[in-house]
MARVORO-560315 format. One record per residue (C-alpha): residue number from 1; residue in three letters; chain; z, y, x. Coordinates in nm, 2 decimals, padded with zeros to 4 digits. Example, Ala and Ser with C-alpha at 12.3 -4.5 7.8 and 13.67 -1.06 7.14 Angstrom:
2
i  aa  ch  zz  yy  xx
1  ALA  A  00.78  -00.45  01.23 $
2  SER  A  00.71  -00.11  01.37 $
end
This chain:
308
i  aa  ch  zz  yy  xx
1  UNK  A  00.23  -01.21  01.28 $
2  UNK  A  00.18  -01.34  00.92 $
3  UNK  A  -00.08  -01.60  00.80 $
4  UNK  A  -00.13  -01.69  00.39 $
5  UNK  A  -00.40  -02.02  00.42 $
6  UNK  A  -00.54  -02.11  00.11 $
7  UNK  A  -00.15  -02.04  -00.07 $
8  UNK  A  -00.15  -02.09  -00.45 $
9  UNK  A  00.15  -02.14  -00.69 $
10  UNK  A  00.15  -02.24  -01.06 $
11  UNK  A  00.47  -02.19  -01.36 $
12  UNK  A  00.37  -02.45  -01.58 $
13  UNK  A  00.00  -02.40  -01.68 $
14  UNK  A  00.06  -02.04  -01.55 $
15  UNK  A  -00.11  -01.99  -01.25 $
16  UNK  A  00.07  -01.64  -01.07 $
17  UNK  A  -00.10  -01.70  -00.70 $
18  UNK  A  -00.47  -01.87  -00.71 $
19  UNK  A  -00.58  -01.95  -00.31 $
20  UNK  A  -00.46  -01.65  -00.15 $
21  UNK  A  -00.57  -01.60  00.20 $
22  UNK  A  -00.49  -01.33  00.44 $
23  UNK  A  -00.34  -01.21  00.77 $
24  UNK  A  -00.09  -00.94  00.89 $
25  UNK  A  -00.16  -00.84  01.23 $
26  UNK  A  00.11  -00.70  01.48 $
27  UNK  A  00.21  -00.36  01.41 $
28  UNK  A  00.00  -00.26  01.13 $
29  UNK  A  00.09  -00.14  00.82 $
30  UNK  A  -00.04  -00.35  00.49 $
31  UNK  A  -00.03  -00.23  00.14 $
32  UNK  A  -00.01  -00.46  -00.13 $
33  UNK  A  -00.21  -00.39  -00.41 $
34  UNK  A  -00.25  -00.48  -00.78 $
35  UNK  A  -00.13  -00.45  -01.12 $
36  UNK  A  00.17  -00.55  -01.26 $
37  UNK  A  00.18  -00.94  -01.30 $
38  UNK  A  -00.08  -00.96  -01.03 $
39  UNK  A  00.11  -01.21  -00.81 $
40  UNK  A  00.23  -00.99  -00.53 $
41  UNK  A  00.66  -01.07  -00.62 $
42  UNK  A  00.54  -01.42  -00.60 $
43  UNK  A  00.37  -01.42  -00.27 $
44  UNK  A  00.65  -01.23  -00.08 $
45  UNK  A  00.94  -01.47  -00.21 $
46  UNK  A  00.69  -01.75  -00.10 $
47  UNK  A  00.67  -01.55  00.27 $
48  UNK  A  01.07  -01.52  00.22 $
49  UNK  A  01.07  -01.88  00.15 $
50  UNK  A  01.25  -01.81  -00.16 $
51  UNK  A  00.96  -02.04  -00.34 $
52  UNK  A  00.77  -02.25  -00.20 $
53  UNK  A  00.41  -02.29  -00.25 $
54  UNK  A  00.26  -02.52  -00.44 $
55  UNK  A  -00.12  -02.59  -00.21 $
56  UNK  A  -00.19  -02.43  00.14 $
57  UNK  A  00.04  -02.29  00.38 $
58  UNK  A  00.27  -01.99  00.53 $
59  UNK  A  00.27  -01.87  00.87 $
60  UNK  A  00.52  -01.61  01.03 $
61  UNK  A  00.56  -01.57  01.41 $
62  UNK  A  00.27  -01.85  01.45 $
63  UNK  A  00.55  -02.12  01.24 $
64  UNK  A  00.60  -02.22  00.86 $
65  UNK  A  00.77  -01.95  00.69 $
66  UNK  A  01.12  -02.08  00.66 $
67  UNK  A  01.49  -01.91  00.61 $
68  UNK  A  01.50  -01.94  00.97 $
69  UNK  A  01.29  -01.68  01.05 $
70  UNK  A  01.48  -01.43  00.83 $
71  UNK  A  01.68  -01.28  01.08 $
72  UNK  A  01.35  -01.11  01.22 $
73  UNK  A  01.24  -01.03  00.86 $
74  UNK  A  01.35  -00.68  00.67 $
75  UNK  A  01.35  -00.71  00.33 $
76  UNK  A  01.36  -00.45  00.05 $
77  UNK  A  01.36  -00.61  -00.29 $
78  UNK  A  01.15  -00.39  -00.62 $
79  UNK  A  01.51  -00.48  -00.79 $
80  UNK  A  01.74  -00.25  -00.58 $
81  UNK  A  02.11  -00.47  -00.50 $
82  UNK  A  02.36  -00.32  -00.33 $
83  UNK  A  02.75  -00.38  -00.47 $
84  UNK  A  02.79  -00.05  -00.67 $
85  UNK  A  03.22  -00.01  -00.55 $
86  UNK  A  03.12  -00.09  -00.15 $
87  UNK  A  03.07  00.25  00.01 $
88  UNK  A  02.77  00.34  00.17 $
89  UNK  A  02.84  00.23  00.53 $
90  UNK  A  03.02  -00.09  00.42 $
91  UNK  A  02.69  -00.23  00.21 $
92  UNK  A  02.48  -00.19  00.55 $
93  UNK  A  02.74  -00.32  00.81 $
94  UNK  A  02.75  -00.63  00.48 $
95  UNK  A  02.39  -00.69  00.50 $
96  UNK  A  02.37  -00.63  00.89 $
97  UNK  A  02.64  -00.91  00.91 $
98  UNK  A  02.44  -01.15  00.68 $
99  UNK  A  02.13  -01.09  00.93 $
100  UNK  A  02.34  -01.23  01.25 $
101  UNK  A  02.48  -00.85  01.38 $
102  UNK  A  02.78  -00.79  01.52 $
103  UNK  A  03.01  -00.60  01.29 $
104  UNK  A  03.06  -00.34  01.55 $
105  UNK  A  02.73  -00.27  01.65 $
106  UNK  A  02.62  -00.29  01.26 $
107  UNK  A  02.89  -00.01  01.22 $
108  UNK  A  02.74  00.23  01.49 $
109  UNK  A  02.37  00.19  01.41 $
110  UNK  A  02.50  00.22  01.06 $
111  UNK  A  02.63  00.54  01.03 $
112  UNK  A  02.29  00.65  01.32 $
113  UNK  A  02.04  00.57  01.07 $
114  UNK  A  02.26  00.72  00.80 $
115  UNK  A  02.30  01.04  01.02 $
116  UNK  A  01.88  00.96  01.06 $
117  UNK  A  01.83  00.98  00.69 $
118  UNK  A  02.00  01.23  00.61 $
119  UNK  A  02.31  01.08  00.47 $
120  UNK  A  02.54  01.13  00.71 $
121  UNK  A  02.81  01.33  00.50 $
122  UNK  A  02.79  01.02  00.24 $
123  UNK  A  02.88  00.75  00.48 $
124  UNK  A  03.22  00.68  00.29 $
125  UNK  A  03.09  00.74  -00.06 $
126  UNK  A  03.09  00.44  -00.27 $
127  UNK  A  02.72  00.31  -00.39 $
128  UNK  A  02.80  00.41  -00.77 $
129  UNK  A  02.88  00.79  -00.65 $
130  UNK  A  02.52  00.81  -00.49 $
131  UNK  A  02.21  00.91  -00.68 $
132  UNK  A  01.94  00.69  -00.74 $
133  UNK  A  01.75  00.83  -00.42 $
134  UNK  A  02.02  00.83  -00.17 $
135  UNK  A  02.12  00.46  -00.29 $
136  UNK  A  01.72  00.35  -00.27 $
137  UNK  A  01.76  00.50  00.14 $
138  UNK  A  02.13  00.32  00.20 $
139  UNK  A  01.88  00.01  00.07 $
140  UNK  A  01.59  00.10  00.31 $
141  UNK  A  01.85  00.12  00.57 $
142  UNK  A  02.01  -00.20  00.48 $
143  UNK  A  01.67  -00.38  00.55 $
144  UNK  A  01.58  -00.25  00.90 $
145  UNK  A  01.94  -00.21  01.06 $
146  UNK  A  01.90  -00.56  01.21 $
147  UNK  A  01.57  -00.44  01.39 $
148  UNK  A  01.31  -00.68  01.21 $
149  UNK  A  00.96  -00.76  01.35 $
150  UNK  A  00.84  -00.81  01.03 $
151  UNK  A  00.91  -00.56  00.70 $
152  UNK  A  00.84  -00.64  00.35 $
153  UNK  A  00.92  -00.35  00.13 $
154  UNK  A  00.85  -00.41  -00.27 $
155  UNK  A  00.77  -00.02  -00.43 $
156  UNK  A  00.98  00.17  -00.12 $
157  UNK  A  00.89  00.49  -00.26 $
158  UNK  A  00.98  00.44  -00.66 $
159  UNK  A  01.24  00.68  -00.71 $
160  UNK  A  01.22  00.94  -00.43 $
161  UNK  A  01.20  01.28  -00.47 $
162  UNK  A  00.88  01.42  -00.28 $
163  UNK  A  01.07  01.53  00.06 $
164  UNK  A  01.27  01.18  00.06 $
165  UNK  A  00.89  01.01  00.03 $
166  UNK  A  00.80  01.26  00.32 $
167  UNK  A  01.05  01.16  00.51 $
168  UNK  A  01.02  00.78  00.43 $
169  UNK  A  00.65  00.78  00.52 $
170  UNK  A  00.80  00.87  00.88 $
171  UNK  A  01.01  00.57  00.87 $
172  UNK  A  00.70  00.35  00.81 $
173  UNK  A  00.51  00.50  01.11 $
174  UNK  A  00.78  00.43  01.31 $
175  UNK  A  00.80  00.11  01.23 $
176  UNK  A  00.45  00.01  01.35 $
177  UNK  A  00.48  00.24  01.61 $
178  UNK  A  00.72  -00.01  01.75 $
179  UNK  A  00.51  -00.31  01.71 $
180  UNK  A  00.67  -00.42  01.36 $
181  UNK  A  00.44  -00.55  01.10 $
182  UNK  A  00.51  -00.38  00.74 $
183  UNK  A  00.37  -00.52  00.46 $
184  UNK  A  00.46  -00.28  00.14 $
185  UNK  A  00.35  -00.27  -00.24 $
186  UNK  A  00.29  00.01  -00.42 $
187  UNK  A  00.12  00.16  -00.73 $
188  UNK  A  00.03  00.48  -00.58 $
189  UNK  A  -00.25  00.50  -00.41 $
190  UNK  A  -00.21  00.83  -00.26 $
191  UNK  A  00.09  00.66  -00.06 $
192  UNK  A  -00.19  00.39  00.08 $
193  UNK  A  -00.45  00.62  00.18 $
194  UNK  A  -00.19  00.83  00.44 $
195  UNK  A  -00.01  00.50  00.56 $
196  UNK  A  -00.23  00.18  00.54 $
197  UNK  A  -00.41  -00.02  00.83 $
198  UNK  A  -00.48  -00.26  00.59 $
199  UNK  A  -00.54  -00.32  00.23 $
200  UNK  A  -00.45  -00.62  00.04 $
201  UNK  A  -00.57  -00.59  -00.33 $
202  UNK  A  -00.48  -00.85  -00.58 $
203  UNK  A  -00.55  -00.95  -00.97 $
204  UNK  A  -00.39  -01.26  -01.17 $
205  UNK  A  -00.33  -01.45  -00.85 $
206  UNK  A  -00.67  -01.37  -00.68 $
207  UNK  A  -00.78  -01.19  -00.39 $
208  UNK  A  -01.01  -00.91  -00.49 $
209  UNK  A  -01.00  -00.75  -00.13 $
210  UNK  A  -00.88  -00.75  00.25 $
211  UNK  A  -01.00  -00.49  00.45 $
212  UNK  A  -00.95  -00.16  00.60 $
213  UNK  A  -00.91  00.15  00.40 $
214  UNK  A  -01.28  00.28  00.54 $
215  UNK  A  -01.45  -00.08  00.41 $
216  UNK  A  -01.29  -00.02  00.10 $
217  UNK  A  -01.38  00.31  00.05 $
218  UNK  A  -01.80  00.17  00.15 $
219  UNK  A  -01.74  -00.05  -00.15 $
220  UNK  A  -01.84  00.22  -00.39 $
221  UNK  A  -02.14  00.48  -00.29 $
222  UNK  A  -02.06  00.82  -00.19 $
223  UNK  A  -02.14  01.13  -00.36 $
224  UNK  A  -02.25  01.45  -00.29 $
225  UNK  A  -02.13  01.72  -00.51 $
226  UNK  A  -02.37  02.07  -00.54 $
227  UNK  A  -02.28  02.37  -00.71 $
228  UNK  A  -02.62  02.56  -00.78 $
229  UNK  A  -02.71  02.79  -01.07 $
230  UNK  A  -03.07  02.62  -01.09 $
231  UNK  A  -03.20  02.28  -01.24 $
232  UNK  A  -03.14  02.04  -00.99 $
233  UNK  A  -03.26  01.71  -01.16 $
234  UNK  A  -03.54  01.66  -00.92 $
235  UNK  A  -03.29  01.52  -00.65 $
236  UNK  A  -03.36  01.20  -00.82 $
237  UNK  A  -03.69  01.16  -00.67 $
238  UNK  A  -03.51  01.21  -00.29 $
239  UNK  A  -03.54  00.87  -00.14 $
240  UNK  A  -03.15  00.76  -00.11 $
241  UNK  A  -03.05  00.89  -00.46 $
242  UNK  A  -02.90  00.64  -00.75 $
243  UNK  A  -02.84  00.90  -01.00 $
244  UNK  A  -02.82  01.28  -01.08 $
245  UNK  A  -02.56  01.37  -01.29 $
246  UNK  A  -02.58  01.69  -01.43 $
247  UNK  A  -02.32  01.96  -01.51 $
248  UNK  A  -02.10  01.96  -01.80 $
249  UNK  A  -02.27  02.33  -02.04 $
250  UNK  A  -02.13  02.65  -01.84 $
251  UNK  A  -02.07  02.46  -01.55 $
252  UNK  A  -02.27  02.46  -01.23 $
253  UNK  A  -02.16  02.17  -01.01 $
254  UNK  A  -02.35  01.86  -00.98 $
255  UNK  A  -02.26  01.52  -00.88 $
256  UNK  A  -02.54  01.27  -00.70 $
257  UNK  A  -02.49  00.94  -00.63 $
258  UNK  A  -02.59  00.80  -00.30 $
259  UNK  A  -02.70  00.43  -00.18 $
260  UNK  A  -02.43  00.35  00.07 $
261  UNK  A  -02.45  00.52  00.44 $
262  UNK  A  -02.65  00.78  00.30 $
263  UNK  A  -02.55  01.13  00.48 $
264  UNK  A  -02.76  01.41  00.23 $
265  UNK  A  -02.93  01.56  00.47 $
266  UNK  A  -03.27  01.46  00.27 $
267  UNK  A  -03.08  01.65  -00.03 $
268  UNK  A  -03.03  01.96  00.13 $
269  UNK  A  -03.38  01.94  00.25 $
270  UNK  A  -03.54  01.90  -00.09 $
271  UNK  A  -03.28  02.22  -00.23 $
272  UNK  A  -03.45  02.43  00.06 $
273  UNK  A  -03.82  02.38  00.00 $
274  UNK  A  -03.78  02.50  -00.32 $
275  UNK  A  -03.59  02.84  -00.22 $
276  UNK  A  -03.28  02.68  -00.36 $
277  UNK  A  -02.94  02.81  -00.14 $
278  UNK  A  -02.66  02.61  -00.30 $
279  UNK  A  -02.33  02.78  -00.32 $
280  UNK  A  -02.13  02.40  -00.23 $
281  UNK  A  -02.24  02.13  -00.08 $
282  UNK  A  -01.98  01.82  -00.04 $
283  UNK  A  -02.00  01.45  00.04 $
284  UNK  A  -01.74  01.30  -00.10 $
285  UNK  A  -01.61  00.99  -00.02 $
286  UNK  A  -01.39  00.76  -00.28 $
287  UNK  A  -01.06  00.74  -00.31 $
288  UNK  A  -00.84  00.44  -00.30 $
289  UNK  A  -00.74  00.50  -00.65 $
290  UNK  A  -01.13  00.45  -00.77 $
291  UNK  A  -01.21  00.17  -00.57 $
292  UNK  A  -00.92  00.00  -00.68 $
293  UNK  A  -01.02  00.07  -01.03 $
294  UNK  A  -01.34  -00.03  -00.98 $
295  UNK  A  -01.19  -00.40  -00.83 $
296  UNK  A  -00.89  -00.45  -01.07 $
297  UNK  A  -01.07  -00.28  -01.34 $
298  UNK  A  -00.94  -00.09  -01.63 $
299  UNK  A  -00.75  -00.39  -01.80 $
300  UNK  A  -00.60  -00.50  -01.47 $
301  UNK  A  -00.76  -00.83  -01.50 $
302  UNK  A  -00.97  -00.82  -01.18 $
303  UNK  A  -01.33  -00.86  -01.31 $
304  UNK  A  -01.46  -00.75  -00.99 $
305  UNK  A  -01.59  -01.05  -00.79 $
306  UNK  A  -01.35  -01.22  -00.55 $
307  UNK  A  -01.34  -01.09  -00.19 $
308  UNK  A  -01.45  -01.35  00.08 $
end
């Protein structure tokens, strides 16, 4: 669906997007990850073909991106626009008309996805008698009414309640569900890990990973997590172990690191022959938010070594 080849673009001697590579496949949703100034803004306008770039190439339905193709792109911009006087119904049949749709039709599937969303009573109120959430969804809408293969939505969830995220996250499913490919940013990780294919993490201009959520998560070794009342310190010598950390004074859970694909099995093992029952035993697996810590690092500067 999407192709970056080798895509870099400078601002003077600022370079925002250093040889950026990846693909989007069919119906799979993509976050887009990495601090703020990372390059991300940079590379969708270059997809958009808002900029182009300055080395390598765009691809989008197997052609150079060009303004051509926008008519099967949805775009919702980070910087919400929508004319603040037009009422609700009016700014999507506007932007529906821009995208090549009949005025009619825009109308009807309009005021459906407004029904859809929950905004059906609001249809006729003007954009600066909304809140900030119900204008963000009128903006959502906006950007699919034309039935886009291809979705690019900059922060979708900034300014949603938890329900509105909810019922956004079902909007997103749907969406692939249908074969479209959505590519969205965020900064919340917890967002990623229920609705991501994909993972596209970024720092100053560079690829720092492109990969599933599961080979993300295999960057960083599991854990097993023991709550025991007795000294457990001699887990380090259990073939598989990289460290024993102990519990914090009154506390009684421990943490072990573990090479990558180990299972602790061996650790439960060692806990038995020594008469030792432990009241928790977990493997826990890392979040998104740590391994993208651990690649962007605390500074946001990507110190992590580049992703092939």
């Amino acid at each position: 669906m999407v192709s970056l080849i080798g895509v870099s673009k400078r601002f003077g001697d600022f370079v925002a997007v250093d040889d950026l590579s990846f693909e989007l496949p069919r119906g799979a949703i993509v976050g887009f990850l990495g601090p703020n100034g990372a390059g991300k803004t940079t590379s969708v306008r270059m997809m958009l073909g808002i900029l182009p770039p300055d080395s390598g190439r765009i691809e989008i339905f197997g052609k150079p991106a060009a303004r051509a193709a926008h008519q099967r792109i949805g775009y919702l911009p980070e910087e919400r626009g929508l004319y603040r006087r037009l009422r609700a119904i009016d700014a999507i049949v506007y932007i529906a008309m821009l995208k090549g749709m009949n005025g009619r039709a825009a109308r009807r599937r309009g005021l459906a996805l407004l029904e859809e969303f929950g905004l059906g009573d609001f249809a006729r109120v003007r954009i600066q008698g909304l809140s900030k959430g119900m204008s963000q969804k009128v903006q959502v809408i906006a950007s699919i009414i034309h039935d886009p293969e291809f979705v690019i939505l900059d922060e979708p969830f900034s300014g949603l309640d938890p329900v509105n995220q909810a019922e956004l996250e079902i909007v997103v499913n749907n969406l692939a569900a249908q074969g479209k490919t959505v590519l969205f940013s965020t900064h919340t990780m917890e967002h990623a890990e229920r609705l991501c294919d994909g993972l596209v993490i970024i720092a100053e201009g560079r690829k720092l990973f492109d990969g599933t959520p599961d080979e993300a998560r295999e960057l960083l070794p599991p854990r097993a997590l023991i709550e025991a009342a007795e000294d457990l310190s001699f887990l380090s010598m259990v073939k598989g172990v990289v460290r024993v950390i102990a519990p914090e004074a009154g506390a009684a859970l421990w943490e072990i690191e573990l090479v990558p694909g180990a299972d602790g099995r061996a650790l439960l093992a060692a806990c038995f022959e020594r008469g030792i029952v432990p009241a928790r035993f977990e493997i826990a697996r890392p979040s998104l938010r740590e391994v993208f810590v651990h690649l962007v690092g605390a500074d946001g500067h990507g110190e992590a070594e580049r992703a092939a």
